[in-house]
Every structure is written in structure tokens, then in C-alpha cells.
C-alpha positions in Angstrom: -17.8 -2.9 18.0 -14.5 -4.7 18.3 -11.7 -4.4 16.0 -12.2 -7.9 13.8 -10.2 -10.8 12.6 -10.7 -13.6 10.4 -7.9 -16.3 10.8 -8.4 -19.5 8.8 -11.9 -18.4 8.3 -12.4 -18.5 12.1 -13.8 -15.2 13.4 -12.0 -13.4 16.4 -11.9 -10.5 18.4 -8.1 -8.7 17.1 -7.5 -8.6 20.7 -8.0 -12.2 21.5 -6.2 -13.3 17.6 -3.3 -15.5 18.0 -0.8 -17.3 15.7 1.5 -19.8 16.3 5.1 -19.3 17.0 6.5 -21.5 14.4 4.4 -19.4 12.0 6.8 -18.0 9.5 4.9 -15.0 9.2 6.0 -14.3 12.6 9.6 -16.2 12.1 11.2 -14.3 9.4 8.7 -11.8 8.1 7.7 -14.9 5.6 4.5 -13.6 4.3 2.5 -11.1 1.7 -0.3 -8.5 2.5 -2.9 -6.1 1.0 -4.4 -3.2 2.5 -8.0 -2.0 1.1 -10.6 0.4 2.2 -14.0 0.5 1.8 -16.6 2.9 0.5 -20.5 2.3 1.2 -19.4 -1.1 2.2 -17.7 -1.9 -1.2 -13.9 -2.6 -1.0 -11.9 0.0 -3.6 -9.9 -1.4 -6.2 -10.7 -5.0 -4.7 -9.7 -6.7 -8.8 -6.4 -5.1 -8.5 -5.7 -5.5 -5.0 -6.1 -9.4 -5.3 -4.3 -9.3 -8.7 -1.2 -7.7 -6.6 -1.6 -10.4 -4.0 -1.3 -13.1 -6.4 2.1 -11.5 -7.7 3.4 -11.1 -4.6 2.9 -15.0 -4.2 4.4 -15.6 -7.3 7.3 -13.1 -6.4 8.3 -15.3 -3.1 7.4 -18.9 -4.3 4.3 -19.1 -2.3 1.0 -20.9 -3.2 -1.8 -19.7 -2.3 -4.7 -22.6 -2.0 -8.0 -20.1 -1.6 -9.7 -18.6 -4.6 -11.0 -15.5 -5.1 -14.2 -15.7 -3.7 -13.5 -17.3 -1.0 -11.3 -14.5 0.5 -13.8 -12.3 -1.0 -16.5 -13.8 1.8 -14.7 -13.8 4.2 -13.6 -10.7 3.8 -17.1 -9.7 3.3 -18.0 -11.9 6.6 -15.3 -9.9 8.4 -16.5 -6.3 7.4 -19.9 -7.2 8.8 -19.0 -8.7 12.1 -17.1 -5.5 12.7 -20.0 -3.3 12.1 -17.7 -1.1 11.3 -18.0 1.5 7.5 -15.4 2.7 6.5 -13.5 0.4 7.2 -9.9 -0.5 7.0 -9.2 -4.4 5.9 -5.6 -6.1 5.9 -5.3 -9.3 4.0 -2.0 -11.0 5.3 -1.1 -14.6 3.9 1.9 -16.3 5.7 3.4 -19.3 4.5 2.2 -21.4 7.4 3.7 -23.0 10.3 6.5 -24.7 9.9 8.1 -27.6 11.1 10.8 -26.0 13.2 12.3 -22.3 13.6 14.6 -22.6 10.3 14.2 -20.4 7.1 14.5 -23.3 4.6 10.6 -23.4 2.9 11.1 -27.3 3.3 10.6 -27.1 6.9 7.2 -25.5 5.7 4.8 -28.5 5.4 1.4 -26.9 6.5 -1.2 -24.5 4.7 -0.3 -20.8 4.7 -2.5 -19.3 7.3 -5.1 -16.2 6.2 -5.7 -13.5 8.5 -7.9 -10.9 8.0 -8.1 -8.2 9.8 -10.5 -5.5 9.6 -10.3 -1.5 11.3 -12.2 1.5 11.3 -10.9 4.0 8.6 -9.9 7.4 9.9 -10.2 9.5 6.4 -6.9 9.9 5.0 -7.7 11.2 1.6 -5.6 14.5 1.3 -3.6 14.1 4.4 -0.5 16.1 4.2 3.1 14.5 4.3 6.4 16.2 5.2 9.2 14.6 3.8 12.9 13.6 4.5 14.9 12.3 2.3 17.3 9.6 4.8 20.6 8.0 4.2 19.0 4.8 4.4 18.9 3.1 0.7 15.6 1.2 -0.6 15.9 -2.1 -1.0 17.7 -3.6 -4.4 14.8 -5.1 -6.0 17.3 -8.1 -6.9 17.7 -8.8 -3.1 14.2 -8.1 -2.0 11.6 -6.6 -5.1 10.0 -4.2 -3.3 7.3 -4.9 -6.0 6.3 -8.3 -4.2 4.7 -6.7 -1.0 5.8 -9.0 1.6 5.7 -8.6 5.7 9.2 -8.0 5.8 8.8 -4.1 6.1 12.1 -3.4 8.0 13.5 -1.9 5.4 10.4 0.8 5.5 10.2 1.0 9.2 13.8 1.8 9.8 13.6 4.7 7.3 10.2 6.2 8.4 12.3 6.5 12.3 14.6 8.2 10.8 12.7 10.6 9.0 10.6 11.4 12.0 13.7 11.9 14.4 14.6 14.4 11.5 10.9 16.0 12.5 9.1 14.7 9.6 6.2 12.6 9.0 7.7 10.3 6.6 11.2 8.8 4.8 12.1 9.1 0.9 14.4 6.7 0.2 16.6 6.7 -2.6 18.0 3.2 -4.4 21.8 2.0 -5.4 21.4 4.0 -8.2 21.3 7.2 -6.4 17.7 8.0 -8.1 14.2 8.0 -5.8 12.3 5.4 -5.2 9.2 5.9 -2.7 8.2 6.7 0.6 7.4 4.2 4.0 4.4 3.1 2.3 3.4 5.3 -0.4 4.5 6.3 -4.4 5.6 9.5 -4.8 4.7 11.9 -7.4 7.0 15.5 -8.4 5.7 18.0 -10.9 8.8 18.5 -12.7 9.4 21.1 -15.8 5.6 20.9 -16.5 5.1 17.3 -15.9 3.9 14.7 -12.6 6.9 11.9 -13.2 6.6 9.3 -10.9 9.4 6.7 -10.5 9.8 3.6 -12.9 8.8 0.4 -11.1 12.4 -1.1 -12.4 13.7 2.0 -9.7 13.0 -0.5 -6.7 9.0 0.6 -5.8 5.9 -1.1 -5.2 3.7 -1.3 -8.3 1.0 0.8 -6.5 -2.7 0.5 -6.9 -3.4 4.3 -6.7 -0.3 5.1 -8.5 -1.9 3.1 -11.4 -5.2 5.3 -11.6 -3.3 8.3 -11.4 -0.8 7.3 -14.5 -4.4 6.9 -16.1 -6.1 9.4 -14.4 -3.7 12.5 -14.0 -3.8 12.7 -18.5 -8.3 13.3 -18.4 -7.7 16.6 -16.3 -4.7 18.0 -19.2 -1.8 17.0 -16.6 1.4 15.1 -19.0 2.9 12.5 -16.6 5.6 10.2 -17.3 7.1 7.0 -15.1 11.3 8.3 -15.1 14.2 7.9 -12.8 15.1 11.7 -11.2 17.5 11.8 -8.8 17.0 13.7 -5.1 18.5 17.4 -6.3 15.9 17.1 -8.9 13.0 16.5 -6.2 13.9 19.4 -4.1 13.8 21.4 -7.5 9.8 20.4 -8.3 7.4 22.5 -8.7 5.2 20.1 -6.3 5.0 17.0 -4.8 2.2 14.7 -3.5 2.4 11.0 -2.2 -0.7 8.4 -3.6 -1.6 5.1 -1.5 -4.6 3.4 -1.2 -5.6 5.1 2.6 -4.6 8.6 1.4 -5.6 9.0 -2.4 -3.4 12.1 -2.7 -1.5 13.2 -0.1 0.4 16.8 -0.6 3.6 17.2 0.4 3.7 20.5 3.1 7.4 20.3 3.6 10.9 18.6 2.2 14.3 18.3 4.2 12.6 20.9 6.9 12.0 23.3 4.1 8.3 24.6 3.6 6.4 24.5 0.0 4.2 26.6 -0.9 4.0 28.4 2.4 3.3 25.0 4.3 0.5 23.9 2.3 0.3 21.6 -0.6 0.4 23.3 -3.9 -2.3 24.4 -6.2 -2.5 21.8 -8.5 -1.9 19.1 -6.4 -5.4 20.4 -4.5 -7.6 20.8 -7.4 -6.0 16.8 -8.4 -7.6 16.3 -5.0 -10.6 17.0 -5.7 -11.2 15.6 -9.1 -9.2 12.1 -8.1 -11.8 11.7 -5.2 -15.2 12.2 -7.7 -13.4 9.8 -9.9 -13.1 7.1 -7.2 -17.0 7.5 -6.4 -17.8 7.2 -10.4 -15.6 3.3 -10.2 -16.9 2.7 -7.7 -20.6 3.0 -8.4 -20.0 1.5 -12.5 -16.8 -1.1 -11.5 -16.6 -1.7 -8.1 -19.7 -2.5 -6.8 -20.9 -4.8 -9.3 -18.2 -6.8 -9.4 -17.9 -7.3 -5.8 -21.8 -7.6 -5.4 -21.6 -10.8 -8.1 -18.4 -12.1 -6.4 -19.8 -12.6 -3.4 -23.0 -14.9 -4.9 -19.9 -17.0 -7.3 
């Protein structure tokens, strides 16, 4: 099957899925996204994921004029067309088309425009990173809050090239504060002195959906974790390191700066997190997931 969109509730081959020029989306990055996989046709997390898309609305002054289950359906619509499971679904929300090519949201008099767009999902879960921290600082969350996620991801692309022209697979970017932040698109986790610290979300880092089941998660399997600013000396010093997103559950880290831990592999009890994480995610979704979408989708 083809890869799918939904734009405006209008069903469309990604290949032959348009917008407009004047969409600001397009214009200046003017927009805000999700990104949620499906298990046995259920999206993961879906509750939190539109939660997060609300606040990012709310973060860039942007009403949003669906509800719930209406993006649910066609969400749901959109997974079906593709015939696609697992799949892969992007929800992207720009402000609309505006009037003329000028950043002022007074120029913006339509509707925001919903895309959906929904992919085959190429199992992630575990995938190993290497990691390079790059000169390039994270974004001050009082110019651009990292925690609204928004389409302007220049900040992320331009510091993922750099980490892979350094021969790694992705960027660790640290803030004006000198202490880490996150990777091109994931939370970062470092087993320091005994215990997974993760950093604060006031450090300049998108409020995760997976980092949030871990903080709960990590303390059932006798693992302390705490949210605290570390600095990058202290992350080449941990013990271990893994990276959590919503495509890759959690991803060990094989390598950091070109230097190899644990022989090239991830480490032991990032492995046996792996494991354990991944039942967990079946048991939500089979009691929370499910039934929630399932009852959405007849609202």
C-alpha cells in the first residue's frame, strides 16, 4: 500500500499531498507535531501524545479548532487506508495559510491545516545510538521552549549533521548553562554513581512521553532515578547511557565522542531495562490503551 495522508480530513496518497505556499507551516516552520506508533493497530500513549499537542498549542499561541475524537478518526481512517501495522503516524497542525508571506499571526486569518501522515514502522525498540556531544548549544527555552514541540527543528537538524560528520549517529547538545540537554529527537538517560538521572525539563528538553514512563517505570525494577542538571564531563564519566523516544523505547548508547562502552555494545543494565520496558508497554497497552482508544473512536 501507499504511504498515507490525511490533510483537512481529505485522504491522499503522501506522494500526491500538497500544501499551500502561503502555509505557515511551510513559511516559517509555524506549526506543532506528534509522532505515535502503533501496536496491534492501537496508537501507544495516544492520552499523552494529544495532551502534549495541546501544550504545544498553548506554548505558541495557537488554537486548535478539532477535538479529540475527531483527530482520533481520522487518524484511525488514515491507519486503515494505509493498510499498513505497525505503523508510523505524524500529526502536524500548522497555523494555516496566511494572508501574505509575513511572520506577524495577524496575517493568519484561515483555519490551521491538519495533516496526517501515516508510515510503515521499521522496529526501533533497542536500536543502538552513538553519540557526539557538538559545539552547537540547545535552544534557550526562553527563546524557543524546546518543551512546545514545534516544526521548527533547525536547531535539531543542524546538530544531528554535525554529529554524523564527527561519524556518529546522533548530536548531544548541551544548553547556555553548560549542562546537557537531549539528543536530535530523543531524552537522554546516564547511570551516574548508582542512579539513571535524566535532565530537568527547566534544562531546555522536550517533556518526553517515554521519558515519562521510564521516571515511573525505571523505580518497579529497583533502579533510583532522579530528573538533575549534569554537565558533559559528568556524562562521559557514567556508568551507562541509553536514549528513550517514542520509535525507540530504549535505545543504548554503543559509543560517546568516538569512544566505545562497554566493548561497543550497550551495557548490562540498560539491556535487561530493555527487556522489561517492552513487556510493560504490552501490559498498557492491553489494560489502558486499547480501551480507551476503542471508546474514543465510537464518542
Amino acid at each position: 500500500m501507499a504511504n498515507m495522508c490525511n490533510i483537512d480530513g481529505r485522504l491522499v496518497a503522501e506522494s500526491e499531498a500538497t500544501v499551500p505556499v502561503l502555509d505557515r507551516g511551510f513559511l516559517f516552520g509555524d506549526s506543532i507535531y506528534e509522532v505515535v506508533r502503533t501496536i496491534d493497530g492501537v496508537p501507544l500513549a495516544w492520552a499523552e501524545h494529544w495532551a502534549r499537542l495541546g501544550a504545544s498549542a498553548d506554548g505558541l499561541r495557537m488554537a486548535l479548532d478539532l477535538d479529540e475524537a475527531t483527530v482520533a478518526q481520522r487518524v484511525q481512517q488514515t491507519i486503515e487506508a494505509s493498510g499498513v501495522d505497525p505503523c508510523y503516524v505524524r500529526i502536524v497542525v500548522t497555523r494555516g495559510t496566511g494572508d501574505a508571506p509575513n511572520i506577524d499571526v495577524a496575517t493568519a486569518n484561515g483555519s490551521p491545516r491538519w495533516v496526517v501522515m501515516v508510515r510503515p514502522y521499521e522496529p526501533q525498540s533497542g536500536k543502538p545510538a552513538r553519540l557526539q556531544v557538538v559545539e552547537r548549544l540547545r535552544n534557550d527555552r526562553r527563546a524557543l521552549d524546546p518543551a512546545a514541540k514545534s516544526g521548527n527543528y533547525l536547531n535539531s537538524v543542524l546538530g544531528l549533521a554535525e554529529a554524523k560528520a564527527a561519524g556518529a549517529t546522533d548530536c548531544v547538545m548541551v544548553n547556555t548553562d553548560g549542562t546537557v540537554t537531549e539528543a536530535s529527537t530523543s531524552n537522554l538517560f546516564a547511570l551516574i554513581d548508582g542512579t539513571w538521572c535524566t535532565p530537568p525539563l527547566d534544562a531546555g528538553i522536550l517533556a518526553g512521553i517515554t521519558r515519562a514512563m521510564l521516571l515511573d517505570f525505571l523505580p518497579t525494577c529497583g533502579e533510583r532515578v532522579e530528573e538533575r542538571a549534569f554537565t558533559a564531563d559528568e556524562l562521559r564519566a557514567a556508568d551507562e547511557l541509553f536514549l528513550s523516544s517514542t520509535l525507540r523505547d530504549i535505545g543504548p548508547v554503543t559509543h560517546l565522542d568516538g569512544r566505545a562502552l562497554h566493548g561497543g555494545e550497550g551495557g548490562p543494565r540498560t539491556k535487561a531495562l530493555l527487556e522489561r520496558f517492552v513487556d510493560r508497554l504490552q501490559a498498557r497497552l492491553r489494560d489502558r490503551d486499547g480501551p480507551q482508544w476503542r471508546r474514543l473512536l465510537v464518542s
